[in-house]
C-alpha positions in Angstrom: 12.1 37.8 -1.5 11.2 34.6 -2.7 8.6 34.0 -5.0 6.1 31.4 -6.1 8.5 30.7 -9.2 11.3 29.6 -7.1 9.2 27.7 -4.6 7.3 25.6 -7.2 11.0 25.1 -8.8 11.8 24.1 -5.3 8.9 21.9 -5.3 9.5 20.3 -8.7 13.1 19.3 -7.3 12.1 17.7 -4.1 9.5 16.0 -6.1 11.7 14.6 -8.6 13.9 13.7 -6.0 11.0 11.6 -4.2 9.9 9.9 -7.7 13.8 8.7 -8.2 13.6 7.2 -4.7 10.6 5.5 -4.6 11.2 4.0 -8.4 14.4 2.5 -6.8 12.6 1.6 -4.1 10.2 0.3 -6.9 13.2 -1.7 -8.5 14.4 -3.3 -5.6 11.1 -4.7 -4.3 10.9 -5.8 -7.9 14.1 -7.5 -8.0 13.4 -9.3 -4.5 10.1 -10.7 -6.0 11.4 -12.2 -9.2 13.9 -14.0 -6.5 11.4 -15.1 -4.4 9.0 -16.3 -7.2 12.1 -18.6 -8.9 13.0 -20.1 -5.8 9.1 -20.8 -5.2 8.9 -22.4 -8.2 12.2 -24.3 -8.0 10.5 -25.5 -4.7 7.2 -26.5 -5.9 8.6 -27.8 -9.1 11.3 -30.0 -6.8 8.7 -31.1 -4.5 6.2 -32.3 -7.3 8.8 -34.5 -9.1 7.6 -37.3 -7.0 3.8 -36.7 -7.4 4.2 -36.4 -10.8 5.9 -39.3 -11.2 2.8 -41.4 -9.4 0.7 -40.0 -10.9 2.4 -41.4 -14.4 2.6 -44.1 -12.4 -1.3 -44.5 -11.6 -2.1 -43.4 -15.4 -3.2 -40.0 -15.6 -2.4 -38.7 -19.1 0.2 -35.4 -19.5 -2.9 -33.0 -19.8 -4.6 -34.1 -16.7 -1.5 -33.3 -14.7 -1.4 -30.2 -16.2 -5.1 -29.2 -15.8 -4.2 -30.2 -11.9 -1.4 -27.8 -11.6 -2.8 -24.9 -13.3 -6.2 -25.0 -11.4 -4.1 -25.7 -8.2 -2.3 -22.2 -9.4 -5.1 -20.4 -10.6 -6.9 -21.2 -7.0 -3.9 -19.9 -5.1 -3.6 -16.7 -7.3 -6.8 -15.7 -7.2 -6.9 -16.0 -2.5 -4.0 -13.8 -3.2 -5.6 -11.2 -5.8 -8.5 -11.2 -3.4 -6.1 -10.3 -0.4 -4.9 -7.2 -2.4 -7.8 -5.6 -3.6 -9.0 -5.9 0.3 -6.0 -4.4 1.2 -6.2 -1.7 -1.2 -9.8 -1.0 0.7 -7.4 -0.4 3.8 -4.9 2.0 2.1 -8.2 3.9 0.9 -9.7 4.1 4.0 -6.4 5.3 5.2 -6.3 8.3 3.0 -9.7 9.1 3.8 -8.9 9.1 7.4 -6.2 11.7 6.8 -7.9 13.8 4.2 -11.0 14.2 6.5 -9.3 15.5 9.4 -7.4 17.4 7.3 -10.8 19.1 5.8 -12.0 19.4 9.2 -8.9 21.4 10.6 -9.3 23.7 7.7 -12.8 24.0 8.1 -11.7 25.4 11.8 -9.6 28.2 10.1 -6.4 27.1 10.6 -4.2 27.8 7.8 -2.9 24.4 4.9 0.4 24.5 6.7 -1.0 24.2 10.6 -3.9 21.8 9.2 -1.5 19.0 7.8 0.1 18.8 10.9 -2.5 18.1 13.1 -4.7 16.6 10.8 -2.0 13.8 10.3 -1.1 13.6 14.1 -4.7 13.5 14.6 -5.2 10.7 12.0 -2.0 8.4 12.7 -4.0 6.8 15.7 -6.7 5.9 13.5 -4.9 4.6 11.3 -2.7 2.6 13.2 -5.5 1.2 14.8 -7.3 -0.1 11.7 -4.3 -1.3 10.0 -3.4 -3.7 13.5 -7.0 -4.5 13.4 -6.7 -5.9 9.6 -3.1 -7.1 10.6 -4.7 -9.2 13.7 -7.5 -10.8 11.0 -4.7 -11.9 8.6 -2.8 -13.3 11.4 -5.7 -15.1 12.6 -6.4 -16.2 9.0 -2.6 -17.1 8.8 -2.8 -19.2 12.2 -6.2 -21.3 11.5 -6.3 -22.0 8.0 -4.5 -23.8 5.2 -3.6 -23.9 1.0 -5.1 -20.7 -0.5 -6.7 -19.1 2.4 -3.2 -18.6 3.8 -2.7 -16.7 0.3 -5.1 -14.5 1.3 -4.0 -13.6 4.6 -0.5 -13.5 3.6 -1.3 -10.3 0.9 -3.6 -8.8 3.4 -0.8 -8.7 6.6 1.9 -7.5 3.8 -0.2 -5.1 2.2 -1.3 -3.3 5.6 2.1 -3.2 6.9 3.1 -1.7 3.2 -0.1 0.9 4.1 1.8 2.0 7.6 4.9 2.7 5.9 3.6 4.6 2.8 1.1 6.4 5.2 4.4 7.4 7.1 7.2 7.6 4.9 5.4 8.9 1.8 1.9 10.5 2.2 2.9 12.4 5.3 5.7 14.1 4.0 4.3 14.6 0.3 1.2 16.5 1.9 3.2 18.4 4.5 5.6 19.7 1.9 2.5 20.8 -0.5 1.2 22.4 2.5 4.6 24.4 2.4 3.5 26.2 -0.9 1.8 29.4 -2.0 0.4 27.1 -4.8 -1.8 24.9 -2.1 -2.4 28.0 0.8 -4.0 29.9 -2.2 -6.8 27.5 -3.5 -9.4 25.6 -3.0 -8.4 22.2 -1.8 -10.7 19.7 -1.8 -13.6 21.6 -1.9 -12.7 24.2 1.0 -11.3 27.7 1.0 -8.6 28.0 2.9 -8.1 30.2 5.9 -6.2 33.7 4.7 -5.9 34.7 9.0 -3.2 33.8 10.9 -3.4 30.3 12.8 -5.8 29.7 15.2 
């Protein structure tokens, strides 16, 4: 007989297991944007020689050039800061998605196990369809505008396409495998007692 013990042990493992993956996932994605950044900057800093150079050359002090670049920088950082909290709207609004159906198929007396199921296949379209709706606008964005703007659309295509694959490869599994557990079909979850009849 296996008991709630083993199947949070279980749990624990699997869970572990999932953290380890997606910190080296973590890692990796960290490692490939310190790359990307250098050989930014070893562009922008190649590219400028020259237009630092006239600018010498036309008599702008050291600290003007400076106060050029870093309010050139801080301009472009902040399109792309904007572009991620806008894109962590999406990822919200994703998890709502997902969660409500989920309420709602518990609220029909289905059982935790049955409801993540279909409340996730019932939730993908939605889903899908919002994130290519926010994919089209940064693509759009990408297309007819230039300098920071393109910042902005930039985080907001790679930050939804980020929110399709967590939605898939993380949240969707993490939730079906808590539905799995005595722990979860026992409680209230989310405000809603959970269905103790067979499934519907």
């Amino acid at each position: 007989m296996v008991t709630q013990d083993a199947i949070l042990a279980t749990f624990d493992k699997l869970l572990g297991t999932l953290t380890l993956g997606v910190a080296g996932i973590a890692a990796i994605s960290l490692a490939v944007a310190g790359i990307l950044v250098m050989n930014v900057m070893l562009v922008a800093v190649t590219q400028r020689t020259s237009e630092i150079g006239l600018l010498k050359a036309l008599g702008a002090s050291g600290r003007a050039i400076r106060f050029a670049f870093l309010t050139e920088a801080a301009l472009l950082s902040l399109a792309g800061v904007a572009g991620i909290i806008v894109s962590v709207g999406v990822t919200v609004d994703s998890y709502v998605v997902f969660f409500e159906r989920l309420k709602d198929e518990v609220r029909a007396g289905r059982t935790m196990r049955n409801s993540a199921q279909r409340g996730f296949a019932g939730a993908w379209h939605t889903i899908v369809v919002a994130d290519l709706v926010s994919l089209i606008g940064a693509l759009v964005l990408w297309y007819l505008t230039v300098g920071s703007v393109r910042n902005f659309a930039f985080f907001l295509g790679l930050s939804t396409l980020v929110d399709l694959a967590v939605a898939w490869f993380f949240t969707r599994p993490a939730v079906l495998l808590l539905a799995r557990t005595a722990w979860m079909a026992n409680r209230k979850v989310m405000g809603i007692e959970v269905a103790k009849a067979g499934v519907k």
